[in-house]
C-alpha positions as CSV (number, residue, x, y, z in Angstrom):
1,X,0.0,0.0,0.0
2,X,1.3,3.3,-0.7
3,X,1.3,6.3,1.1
4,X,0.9,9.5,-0.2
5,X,2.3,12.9,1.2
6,X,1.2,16.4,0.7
7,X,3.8,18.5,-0.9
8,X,3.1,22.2,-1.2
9,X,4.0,23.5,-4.5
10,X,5.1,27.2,-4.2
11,X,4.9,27.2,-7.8
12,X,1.4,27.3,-8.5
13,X,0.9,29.7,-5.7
14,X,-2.1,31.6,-6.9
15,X,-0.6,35.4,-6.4
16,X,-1.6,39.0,-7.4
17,X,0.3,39.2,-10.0
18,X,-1.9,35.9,-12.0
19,X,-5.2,36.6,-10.1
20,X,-5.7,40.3,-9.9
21,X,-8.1,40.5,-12.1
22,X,-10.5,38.6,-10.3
23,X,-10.0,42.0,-7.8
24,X,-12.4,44.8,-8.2
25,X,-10.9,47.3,-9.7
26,X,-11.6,49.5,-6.3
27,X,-9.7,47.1,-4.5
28,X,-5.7,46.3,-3.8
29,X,-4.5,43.4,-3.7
30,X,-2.1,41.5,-0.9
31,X,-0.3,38.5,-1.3
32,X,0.0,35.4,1.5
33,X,2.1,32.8,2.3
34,X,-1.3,30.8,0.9
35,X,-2.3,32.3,-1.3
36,X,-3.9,36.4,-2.2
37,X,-6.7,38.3,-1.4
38,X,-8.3,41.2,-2.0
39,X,-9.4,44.2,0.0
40,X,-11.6,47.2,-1.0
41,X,-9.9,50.4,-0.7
42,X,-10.9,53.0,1.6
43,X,-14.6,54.7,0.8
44,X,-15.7,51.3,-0.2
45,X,-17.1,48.1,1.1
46,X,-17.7,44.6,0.0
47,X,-15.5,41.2,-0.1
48,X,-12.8,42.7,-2.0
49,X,-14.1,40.9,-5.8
50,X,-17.4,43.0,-5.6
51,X,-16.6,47.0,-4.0
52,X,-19.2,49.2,-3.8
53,X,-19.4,52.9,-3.0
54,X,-20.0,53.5,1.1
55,X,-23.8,55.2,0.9
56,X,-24.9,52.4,-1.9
């Protein structure tokens, strides 16, 4: 029987710089050791894909 062991592969690290797009474009984006996420600039809210004014 064999066992199998997770490897982490650092490169297919999804990052920024491969993925931003998915951002909103009234967001920044930030890169982690797993991984990148993004975060709605100031003035806006949401989860980062989808900002929306503050006030809407």
């Amino acid at each position: 029987m064999e066992s199998s062991i997770f490897t982490y592969n650092g490169a297919n690290k999804e990052t920024c710089e491969h993925n931003h797009r998915q951002c909103s474009r009234h967001a920044f984006c930030t890169d982690y050791a797993t991984g990148f996420c993004c975060h709605c600039q100031s003035r806006f809210y949401g989860n980062g894909k989808h900002c929306l004014p503050e006030g809407d």
